[in-house]
MIDOSE-1310 file (N, C-alpha, C; in nm, 2 decimals, decimal comma, always signed):
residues 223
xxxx	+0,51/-4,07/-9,77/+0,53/-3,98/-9,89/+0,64/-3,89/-9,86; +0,73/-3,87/-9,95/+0,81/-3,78/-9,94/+0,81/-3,61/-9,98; +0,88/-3,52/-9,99/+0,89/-3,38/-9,99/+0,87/-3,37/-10,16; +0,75/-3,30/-10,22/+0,77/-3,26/-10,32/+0,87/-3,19/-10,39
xxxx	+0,88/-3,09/-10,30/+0,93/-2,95/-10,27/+1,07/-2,90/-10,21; +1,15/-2,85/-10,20/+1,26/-2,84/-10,14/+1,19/-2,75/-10,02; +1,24/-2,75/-9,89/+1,20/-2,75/-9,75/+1,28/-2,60/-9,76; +1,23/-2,47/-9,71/+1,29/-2,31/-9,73/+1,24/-2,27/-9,59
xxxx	+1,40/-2,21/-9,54/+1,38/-2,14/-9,44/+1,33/-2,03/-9,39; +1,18/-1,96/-9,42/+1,11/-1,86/-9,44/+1,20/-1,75/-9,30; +1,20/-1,61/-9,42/+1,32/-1,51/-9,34/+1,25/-1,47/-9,21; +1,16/-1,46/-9,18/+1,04/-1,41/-9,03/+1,10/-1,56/-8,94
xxxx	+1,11/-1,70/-9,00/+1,13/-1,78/-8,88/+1,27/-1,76/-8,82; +1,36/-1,69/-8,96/+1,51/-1,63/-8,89/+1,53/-1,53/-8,81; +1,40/-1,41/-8,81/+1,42/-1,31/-8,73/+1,37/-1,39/-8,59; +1,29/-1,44/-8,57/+1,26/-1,51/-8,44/+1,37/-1,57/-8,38
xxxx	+1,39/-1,66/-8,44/+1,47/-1,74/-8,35/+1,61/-1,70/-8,34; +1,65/-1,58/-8,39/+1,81/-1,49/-8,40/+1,75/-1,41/-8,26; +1,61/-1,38/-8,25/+1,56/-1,29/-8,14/+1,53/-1,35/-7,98; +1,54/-1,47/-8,01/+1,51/-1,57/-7,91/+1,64/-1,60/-7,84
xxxx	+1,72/-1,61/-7,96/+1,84/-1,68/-7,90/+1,94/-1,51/-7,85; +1,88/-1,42/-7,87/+1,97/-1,32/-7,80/+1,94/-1,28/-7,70; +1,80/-1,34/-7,68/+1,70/-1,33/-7,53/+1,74/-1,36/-7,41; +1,78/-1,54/-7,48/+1,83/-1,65/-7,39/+2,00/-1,55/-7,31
xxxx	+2,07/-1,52/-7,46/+2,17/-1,49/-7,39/+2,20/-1,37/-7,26; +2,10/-1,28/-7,34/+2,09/-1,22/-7,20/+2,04/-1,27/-7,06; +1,94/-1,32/-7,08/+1,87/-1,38/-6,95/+1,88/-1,52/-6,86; +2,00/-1,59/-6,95/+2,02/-1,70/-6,85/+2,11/-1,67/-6,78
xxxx	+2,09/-1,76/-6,63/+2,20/-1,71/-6,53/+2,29/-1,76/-6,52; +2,43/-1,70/-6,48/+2,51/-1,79/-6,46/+2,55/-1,84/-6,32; +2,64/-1,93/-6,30/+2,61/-2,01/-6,22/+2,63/-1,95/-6,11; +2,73/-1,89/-6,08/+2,77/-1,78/-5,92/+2,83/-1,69/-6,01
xxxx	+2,80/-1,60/-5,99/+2,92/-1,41/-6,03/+2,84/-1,32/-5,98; +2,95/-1,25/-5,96/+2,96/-1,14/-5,89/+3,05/-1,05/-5,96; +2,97/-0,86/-5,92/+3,09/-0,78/-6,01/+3,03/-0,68/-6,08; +3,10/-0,60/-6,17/+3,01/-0,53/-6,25/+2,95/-0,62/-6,36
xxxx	+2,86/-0,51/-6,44/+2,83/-0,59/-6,58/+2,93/-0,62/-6,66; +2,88/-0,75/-6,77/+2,97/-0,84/-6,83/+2,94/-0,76/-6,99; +2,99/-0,72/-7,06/+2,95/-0,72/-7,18/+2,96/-0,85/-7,27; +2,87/-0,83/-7,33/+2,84/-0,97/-7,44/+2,81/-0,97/-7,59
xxxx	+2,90/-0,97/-7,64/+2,91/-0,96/-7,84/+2,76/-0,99/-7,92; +2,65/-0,97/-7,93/+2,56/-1,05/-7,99/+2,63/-1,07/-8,12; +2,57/-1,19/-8,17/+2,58/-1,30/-8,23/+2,47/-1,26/-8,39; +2,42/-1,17/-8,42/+2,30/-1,16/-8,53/+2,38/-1,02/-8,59
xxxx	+2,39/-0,92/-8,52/+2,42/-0,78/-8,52/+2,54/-0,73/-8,50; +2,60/-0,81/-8,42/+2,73/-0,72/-8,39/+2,73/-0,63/-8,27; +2,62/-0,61/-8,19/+2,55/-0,49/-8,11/+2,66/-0,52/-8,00; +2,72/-0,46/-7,88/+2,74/-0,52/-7,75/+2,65/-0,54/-7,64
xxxx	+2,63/-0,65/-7,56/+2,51/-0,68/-7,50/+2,54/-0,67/-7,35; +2,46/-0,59/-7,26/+2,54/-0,59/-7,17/+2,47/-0,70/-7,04; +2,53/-0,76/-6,96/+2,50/-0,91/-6,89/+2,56/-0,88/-6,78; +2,41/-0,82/-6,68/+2,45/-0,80/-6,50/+2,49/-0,90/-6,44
xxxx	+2,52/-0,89/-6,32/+2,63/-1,02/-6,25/+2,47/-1,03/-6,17; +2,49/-1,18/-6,12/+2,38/-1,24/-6,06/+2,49/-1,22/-5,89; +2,47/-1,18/-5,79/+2,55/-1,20/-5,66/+2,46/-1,29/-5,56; +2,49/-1,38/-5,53/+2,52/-1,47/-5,41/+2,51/-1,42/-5,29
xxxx	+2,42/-1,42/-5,15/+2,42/-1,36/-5,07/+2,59/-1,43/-4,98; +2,62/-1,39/-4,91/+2,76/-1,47/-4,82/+2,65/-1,51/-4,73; +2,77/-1,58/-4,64/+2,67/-1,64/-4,52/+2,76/-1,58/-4,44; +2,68/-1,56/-4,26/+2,70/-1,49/-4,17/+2,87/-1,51/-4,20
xxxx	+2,90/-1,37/-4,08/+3,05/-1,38/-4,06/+3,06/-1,49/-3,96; +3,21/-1,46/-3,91/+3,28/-1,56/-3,83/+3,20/-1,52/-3,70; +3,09/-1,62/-3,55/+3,01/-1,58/-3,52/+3,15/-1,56/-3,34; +3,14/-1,45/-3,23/+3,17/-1,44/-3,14/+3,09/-1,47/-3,01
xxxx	+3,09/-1,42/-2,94/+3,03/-1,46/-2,79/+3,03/-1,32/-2,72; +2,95/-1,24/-2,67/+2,97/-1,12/-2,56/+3,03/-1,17/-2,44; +3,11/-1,11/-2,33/+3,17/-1,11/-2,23/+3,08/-1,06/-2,16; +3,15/-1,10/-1,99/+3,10/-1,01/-1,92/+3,21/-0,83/-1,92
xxxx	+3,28/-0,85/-1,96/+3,40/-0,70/-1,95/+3,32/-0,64/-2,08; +3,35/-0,53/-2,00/+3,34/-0,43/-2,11/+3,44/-0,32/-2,19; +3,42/-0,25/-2,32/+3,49/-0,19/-2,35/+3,50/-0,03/-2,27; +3,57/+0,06/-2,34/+3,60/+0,19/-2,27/+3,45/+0,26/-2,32
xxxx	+3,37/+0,20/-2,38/+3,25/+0,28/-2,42/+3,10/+0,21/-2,36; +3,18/+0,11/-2,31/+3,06/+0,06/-2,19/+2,99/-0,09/-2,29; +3,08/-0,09/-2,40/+2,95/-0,23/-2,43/+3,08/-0,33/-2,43; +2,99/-0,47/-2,45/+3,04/-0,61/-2,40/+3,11/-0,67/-2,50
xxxx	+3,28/-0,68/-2,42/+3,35/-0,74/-2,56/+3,35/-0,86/-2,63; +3,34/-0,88/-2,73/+3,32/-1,00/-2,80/+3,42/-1,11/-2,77; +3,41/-1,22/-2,78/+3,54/-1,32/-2,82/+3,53/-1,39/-2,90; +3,63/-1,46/-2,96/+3,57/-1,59/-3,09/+3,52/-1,69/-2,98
xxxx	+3,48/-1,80/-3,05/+3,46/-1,92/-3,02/+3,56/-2,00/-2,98; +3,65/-2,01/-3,05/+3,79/-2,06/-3,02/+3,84/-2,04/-2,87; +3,85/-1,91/-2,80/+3,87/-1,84/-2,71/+3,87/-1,99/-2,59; +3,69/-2,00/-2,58/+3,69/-2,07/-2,46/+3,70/-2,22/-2,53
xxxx	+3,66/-2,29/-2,63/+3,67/-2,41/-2,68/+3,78/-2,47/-2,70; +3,89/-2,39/-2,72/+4,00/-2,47/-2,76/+4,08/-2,49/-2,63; +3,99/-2,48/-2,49/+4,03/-2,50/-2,36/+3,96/-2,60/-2,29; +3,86/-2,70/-2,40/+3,77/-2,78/-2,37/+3,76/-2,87/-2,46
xxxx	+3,74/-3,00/-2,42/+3,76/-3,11/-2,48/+3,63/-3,14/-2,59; +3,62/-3,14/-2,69/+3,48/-3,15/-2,80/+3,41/-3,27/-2,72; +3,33/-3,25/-2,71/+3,22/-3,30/-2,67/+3,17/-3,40/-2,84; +3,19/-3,47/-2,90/+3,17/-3,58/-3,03/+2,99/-3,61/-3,03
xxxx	+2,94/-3,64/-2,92/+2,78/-3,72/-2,90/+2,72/-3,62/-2,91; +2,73/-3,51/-2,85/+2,68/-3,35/-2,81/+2,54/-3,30/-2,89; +2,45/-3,36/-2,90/+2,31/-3,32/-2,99/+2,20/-3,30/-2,94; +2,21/-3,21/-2,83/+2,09/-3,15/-2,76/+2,14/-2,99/-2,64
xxxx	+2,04/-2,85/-2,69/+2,03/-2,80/-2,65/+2,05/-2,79/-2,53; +1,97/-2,86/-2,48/+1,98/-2,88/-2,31/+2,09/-2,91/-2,23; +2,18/-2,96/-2,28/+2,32/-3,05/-2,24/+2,39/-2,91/-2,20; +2,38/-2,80/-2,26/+2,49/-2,68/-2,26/+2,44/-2,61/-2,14
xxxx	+2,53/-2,60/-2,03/+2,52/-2,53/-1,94/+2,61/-2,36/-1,95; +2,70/-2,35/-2,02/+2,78/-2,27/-1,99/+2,73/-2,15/-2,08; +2,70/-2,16/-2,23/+2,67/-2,09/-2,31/+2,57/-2,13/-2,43; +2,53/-2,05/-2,49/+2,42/-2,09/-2,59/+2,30/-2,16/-2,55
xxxx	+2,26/-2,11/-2,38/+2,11/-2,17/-2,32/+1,97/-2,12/-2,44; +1,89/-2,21/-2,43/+1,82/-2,16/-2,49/+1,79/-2,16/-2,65; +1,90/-2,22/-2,70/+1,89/-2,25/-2,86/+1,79/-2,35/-2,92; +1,73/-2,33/-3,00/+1,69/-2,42/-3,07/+1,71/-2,50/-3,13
xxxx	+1,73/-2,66/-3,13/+1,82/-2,72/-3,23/+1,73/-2,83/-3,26; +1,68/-2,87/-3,40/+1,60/-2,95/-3,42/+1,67/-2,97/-3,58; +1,79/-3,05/-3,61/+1,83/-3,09/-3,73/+1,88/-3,21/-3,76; +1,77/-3,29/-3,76/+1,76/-3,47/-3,79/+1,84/-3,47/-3,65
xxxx	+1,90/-3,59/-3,65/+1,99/-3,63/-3,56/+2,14/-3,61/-3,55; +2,12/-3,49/-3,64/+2,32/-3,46/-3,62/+2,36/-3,35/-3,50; +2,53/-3,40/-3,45/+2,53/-3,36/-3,32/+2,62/-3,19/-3,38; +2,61/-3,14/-3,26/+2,70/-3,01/-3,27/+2,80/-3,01/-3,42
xxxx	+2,89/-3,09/-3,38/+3,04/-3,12/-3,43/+3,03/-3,23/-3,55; +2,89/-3,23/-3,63/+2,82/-3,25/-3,75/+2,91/-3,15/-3,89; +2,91/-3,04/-3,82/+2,89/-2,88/-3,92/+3,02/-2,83/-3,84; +3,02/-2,83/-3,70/+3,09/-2,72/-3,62/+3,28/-2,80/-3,62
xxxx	+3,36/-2,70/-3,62/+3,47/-2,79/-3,69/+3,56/-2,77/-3,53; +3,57/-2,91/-3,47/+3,60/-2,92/-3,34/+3,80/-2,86/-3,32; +3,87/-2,86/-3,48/+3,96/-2,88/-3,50/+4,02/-2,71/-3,49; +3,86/-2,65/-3,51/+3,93/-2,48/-3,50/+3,75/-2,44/-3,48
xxxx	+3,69/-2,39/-3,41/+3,54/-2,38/-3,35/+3,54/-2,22/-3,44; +3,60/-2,19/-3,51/+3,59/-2,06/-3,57/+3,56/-2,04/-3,73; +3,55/-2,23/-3,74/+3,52/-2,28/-3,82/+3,44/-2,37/-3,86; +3,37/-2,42/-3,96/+3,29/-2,52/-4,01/+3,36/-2,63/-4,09
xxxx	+3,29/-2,71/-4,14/+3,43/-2,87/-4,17/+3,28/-2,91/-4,22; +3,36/-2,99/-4,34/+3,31/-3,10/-4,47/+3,30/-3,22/-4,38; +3,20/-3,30/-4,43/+3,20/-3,44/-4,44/+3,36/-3,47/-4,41; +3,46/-3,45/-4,51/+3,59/-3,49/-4,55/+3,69/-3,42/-4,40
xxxx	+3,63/-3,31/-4,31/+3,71/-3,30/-4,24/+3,80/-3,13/-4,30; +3,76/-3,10/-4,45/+3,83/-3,02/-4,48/+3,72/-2,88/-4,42; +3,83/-2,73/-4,40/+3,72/-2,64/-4,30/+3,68/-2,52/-4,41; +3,55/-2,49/-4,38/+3,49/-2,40/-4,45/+3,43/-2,25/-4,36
xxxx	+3,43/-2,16/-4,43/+3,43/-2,02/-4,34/+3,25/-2,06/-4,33; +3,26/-1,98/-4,25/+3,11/-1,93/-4,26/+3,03/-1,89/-4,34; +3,11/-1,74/-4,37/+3,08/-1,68/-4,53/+3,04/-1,79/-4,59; +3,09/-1,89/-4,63/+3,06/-2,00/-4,74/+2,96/-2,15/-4,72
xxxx	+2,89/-2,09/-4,63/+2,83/-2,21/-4,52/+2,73/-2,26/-4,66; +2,69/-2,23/-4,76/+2,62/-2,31/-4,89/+2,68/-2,47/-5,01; +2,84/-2,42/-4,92/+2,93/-2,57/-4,94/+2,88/-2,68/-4,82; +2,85/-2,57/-4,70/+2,85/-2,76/-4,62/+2,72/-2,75/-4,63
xxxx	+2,56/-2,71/-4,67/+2,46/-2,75/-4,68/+2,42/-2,82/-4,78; +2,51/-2,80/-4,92/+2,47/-2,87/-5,02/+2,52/-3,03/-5,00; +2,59/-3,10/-4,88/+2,66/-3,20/-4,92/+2,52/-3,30/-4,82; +2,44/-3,22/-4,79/+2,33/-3,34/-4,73/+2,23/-3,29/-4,77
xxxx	+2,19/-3,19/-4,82/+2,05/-3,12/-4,92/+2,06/-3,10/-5,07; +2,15/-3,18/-5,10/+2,13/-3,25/-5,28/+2,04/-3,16/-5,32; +1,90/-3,24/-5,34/+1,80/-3,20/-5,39/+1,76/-3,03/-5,37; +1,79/-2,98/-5,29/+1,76/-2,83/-5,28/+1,84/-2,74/-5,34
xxxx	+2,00/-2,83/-5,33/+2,10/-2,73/-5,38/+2,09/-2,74/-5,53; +2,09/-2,87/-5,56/+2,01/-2,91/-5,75/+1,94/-2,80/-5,76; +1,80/-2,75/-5,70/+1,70/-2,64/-5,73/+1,74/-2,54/-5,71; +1,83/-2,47/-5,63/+1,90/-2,35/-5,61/+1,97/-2,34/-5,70
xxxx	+2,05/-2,41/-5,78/+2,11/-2,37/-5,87/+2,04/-2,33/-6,00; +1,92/-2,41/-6,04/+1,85/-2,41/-6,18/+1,75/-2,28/-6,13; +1,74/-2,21/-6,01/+1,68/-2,08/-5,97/+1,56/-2,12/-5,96; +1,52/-2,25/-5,86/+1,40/-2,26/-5,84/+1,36/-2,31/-5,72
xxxx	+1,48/-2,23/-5,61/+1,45/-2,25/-5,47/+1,55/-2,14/-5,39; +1,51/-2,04/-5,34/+1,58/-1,99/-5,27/+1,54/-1,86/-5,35; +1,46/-1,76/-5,28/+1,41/-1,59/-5,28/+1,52/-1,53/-5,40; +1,52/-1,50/-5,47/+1,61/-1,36/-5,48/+1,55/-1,18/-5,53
xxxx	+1,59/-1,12/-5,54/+1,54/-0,95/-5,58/+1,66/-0,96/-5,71; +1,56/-0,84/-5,78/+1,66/-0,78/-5,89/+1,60/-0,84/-6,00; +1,67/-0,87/-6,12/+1,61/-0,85/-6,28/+1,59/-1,00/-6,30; +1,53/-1,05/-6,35/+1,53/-1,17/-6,45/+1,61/-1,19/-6,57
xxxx	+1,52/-1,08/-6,64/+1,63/-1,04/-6,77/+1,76/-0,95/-6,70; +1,87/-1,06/-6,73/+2,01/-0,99/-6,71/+2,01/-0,86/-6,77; +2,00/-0,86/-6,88/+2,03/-0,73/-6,99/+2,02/-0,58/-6,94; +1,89/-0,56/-6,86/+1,83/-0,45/-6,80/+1,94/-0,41/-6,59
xxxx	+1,93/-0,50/-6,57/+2,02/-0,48/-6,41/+2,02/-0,66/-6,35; +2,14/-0,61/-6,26/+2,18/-0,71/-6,15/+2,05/-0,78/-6,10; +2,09/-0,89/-6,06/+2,05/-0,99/-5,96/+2,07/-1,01/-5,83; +2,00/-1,05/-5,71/+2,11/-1,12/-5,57/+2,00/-1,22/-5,54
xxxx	+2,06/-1,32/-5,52/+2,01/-1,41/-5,47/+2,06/-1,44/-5,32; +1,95/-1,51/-5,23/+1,99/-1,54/-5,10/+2,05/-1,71/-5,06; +2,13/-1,68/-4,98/+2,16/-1,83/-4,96/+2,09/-1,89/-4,83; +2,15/-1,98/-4,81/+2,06/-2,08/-4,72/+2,02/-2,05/-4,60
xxxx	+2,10/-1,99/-4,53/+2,07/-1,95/-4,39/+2,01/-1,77/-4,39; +2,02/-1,72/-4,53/+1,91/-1,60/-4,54/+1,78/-1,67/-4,53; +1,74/-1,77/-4,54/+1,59/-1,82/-4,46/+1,57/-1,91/-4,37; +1,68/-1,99/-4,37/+1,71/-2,13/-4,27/+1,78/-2,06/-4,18
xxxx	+1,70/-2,12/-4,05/+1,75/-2,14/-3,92/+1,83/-2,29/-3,92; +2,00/-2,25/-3,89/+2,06/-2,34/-3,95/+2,09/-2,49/-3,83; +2,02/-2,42/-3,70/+2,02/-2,50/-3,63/+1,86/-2,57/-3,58; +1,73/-2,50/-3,66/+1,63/-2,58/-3,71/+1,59/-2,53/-3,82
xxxx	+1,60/-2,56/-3,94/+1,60/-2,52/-4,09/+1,44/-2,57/-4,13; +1,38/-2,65/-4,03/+1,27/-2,68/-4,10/+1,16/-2,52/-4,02; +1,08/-2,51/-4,19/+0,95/-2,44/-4,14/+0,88/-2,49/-4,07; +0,80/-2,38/-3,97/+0,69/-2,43/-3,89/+0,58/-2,46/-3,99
xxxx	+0,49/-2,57/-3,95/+0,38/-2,54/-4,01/+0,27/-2,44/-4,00; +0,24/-2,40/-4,13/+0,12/-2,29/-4,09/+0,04/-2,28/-4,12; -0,12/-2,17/-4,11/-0,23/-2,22/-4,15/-0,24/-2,10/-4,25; -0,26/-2,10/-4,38/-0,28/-1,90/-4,41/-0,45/-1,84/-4,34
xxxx	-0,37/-1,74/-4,30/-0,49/-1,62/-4,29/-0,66/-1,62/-4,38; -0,60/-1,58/-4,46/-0,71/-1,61/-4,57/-0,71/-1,71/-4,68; -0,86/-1,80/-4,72/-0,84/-1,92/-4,78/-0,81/-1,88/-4,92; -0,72/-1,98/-5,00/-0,71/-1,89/-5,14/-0,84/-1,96/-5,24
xxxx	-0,82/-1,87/-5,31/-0,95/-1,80/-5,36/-0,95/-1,85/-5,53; -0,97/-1,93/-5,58/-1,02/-2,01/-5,71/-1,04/-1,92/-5,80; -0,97/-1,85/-5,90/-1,04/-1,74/-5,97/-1,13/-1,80/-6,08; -1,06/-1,91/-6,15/-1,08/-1,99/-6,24/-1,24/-2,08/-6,20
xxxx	-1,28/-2,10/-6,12/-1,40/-2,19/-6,07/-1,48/-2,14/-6,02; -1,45/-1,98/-5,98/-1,53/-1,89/-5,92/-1,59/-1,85/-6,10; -1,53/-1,82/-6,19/-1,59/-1,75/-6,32/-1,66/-1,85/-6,40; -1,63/-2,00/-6,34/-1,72/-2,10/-6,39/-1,82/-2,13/-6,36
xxxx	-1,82/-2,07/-6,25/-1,94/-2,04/-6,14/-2,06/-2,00/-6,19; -1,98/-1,83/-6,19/-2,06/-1,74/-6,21/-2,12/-1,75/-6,40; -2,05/-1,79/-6,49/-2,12/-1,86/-6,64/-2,19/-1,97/-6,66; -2,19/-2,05/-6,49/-2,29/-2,14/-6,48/-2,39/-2,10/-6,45
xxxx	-2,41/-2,01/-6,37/-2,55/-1,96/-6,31/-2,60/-1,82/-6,41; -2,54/-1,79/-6,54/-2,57/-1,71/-6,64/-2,63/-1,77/-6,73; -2,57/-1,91/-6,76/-2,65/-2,02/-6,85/-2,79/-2,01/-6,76; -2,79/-2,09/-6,67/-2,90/-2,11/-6,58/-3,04/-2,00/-6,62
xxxx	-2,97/-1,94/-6,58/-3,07/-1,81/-6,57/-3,14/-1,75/-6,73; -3,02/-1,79/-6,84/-3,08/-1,74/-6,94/-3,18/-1,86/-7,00; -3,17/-1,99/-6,98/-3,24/-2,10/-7,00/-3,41/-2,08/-6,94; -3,40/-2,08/-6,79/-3,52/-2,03/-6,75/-3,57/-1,93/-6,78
xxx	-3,55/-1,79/-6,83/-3,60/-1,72/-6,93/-3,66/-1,73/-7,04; -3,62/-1,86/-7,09/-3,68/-1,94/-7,21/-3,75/-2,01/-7,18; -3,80/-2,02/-7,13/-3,89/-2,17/-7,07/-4,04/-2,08/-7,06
């Protein structure tokens, strides 16, 4: 059967959905920014809308090594990586802790089966390197995790993996989200398994519970 009637856009379903859609604009994120707030034109009113920057945690700086020398204030001078590496031949097989005698005793390294020079960029040790060979700072270490954790960086992006503080609704304040190595140990990224402390607690089955033994009870009363 068809429409008697001509089909009318009742004015209450205009105010909703003009209110919906000004919601969205404040509150969806965008993909990486950083900065002050964005102003944004609403689209119903004319109002200016104002749209905090969502920020991106960096990833560590560029990392050094302590010495045995010290400075004129008595603590231990740093050096890059480079310093002693680019005086030694990359090691290419290199995927065990244990192997390192000279420096970095003691690390933990449990990441599938890739070796050192995986991530670590043999071409400048002050640096990190793509699949492709091309080098990436540290700061930016969320380019070379996404190119073998797909699936996580997919969920990081749609904000459904990876901590952040600050507003939901843009409109009201800023955002910061953390990146990979703000929870990943980048040279064992997987969590330990753990047991929680306390077992969680059914709220839902506990009150089904408790209205089952309220029936109960008011039944035998009747009897």
């Amino acid at each position: 059967m068809g429409l008697k009637a001509p089909l009318y856009f009742h004015p209450l379903v205009a105010v909703a959905f003009l209110s919906v859609g000004a919601w969205w604009l404040c509150a969806v994120e965008p993909q990486k920014t950083s900065g002050p707030a964005v102003p944004v034109s609403g689209s119903s009113t004319g109002a200016t809308l104002v749209r905090h920057a969502v920020n991106i945690k960096s990833g560590p700086e560029t990392p050094t090594v302590l010495t045995n020398a010290l400075t004129h204030t008595g603590e231990p001078v740093p050096v890059a990586c480079s310093t002693c590496h680019a005086t030694r031949t990359p090691d290419l097989a290199r995927r065990r802790a244990e192997e390192m005698k000279d420096f970095h005793q003691g690390l933990a390294y449990k990441h599938g089966d890739q070796t050192c020079l995986s991530c670590h960029n043999a071409a400048n040790y002050d640096t990190l390197h793509r699949a492709d060979g091309t080098s990436v700072d540290y700061p930016r270490v969320i380019e070379l995790c996404a190119q073998c954790h797909g699936p996580q960086h997919r969920d990081f992006q749609a904000g459904a993996h990876g901590g952040m503080n600050g507003y939901w609704d843009l409109s009201r304040g800023p955002r910061e989200r953390n990146t990979c190595v703000s929870c990943h140990d980048p040279h064992a990224p997987a969590y330990p398994k753990v047991r929680p402390v306390f077992a969680p607690v059914d709220r839902g089955a506990r009150q089904q519970h408790s209205r089952e033994q309220a029936h109960e009870a008011k039944e035998s009363a009747h009897e």
